[in-house]
C-alpha positions in Angstrom: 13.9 9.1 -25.3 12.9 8.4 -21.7 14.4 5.3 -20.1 12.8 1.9 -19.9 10.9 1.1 -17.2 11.3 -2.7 -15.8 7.9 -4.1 -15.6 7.5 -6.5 -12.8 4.6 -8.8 -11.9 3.9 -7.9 -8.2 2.0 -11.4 -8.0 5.4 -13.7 -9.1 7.7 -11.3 -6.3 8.6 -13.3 -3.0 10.7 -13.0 -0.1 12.7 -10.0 0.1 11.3 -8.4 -3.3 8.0 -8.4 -1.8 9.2 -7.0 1.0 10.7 -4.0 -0.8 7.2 -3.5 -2.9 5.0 -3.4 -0.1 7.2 -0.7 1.8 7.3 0.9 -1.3 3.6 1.1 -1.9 3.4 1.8 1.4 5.3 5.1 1.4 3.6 6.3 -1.8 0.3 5.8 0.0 1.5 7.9 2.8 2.5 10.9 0.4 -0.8 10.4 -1.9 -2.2 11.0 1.9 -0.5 13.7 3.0 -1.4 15.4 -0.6 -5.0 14.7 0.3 -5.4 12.9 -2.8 -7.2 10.6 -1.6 -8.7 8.2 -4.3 -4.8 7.4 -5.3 -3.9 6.9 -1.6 -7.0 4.3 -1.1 -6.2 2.9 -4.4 -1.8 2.5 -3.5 -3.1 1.1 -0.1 -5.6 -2.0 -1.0 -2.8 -2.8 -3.4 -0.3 -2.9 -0.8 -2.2 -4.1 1.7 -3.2 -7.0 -0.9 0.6 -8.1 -1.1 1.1 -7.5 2.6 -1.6 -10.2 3.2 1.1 -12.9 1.0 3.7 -12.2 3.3 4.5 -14.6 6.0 4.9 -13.3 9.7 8.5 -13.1 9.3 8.3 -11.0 6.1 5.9 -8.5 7.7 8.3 -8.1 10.9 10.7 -7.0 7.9 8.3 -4.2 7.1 8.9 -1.1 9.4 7.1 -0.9 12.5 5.6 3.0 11.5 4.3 1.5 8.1 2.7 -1.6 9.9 1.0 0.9 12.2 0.2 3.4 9.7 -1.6 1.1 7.7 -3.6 0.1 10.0 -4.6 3.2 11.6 -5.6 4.4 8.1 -7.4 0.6 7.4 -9.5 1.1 10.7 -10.6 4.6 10.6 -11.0 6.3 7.2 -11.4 2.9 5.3 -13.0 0.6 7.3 -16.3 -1.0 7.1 -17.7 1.7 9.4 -16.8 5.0 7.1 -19.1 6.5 4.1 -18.1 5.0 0.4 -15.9 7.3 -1.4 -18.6 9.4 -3.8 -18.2 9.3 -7.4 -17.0 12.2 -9.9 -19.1 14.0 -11.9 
């Protein structure tokens, strides 16, 4: 029998917890990328860039300077406003 996962809310998480989650996300972003899977890395990315936008400026000095700047070298170029919509499957 596999093991329980514990389900948490990532709305109800604050301070340090929500620190930890958006590093998380952050580095499973960065591996989706580096797979070149790149519908799961856009997908990990607006939701940790959604709960990076709740932190306050002290929280996001908490989060590693090469995530902070990885995020937003992969928000500007590849998924800015500027770039081609991702095409859908067939």
């Amino acid at each position: 029998m596999p093991a329980k996962k514990n389900k948490i809310d990532p709305a109800t998480l604050t301070g340090t917890a929500l620190v930890k989650e958006v590093c998380r996300r952050l580095r499973l972003a960065r591996s989706r990328w580096k797979d070149h899977n790149n519908r799961a890395c856009r997908a990990e990315r607006e939701k940790a860039l959604a709960l990076y936008e709740k932190l306050d400026k002290a929280g996001r000095e908490k989060v590693p300077q090469e995530l902070r700047v990885w995020l937003r070298y992969r928000s500007e170029k590849y998924f800015g406003d500027g770039r081609t919509a991702p095409q859908r499957r067939r």
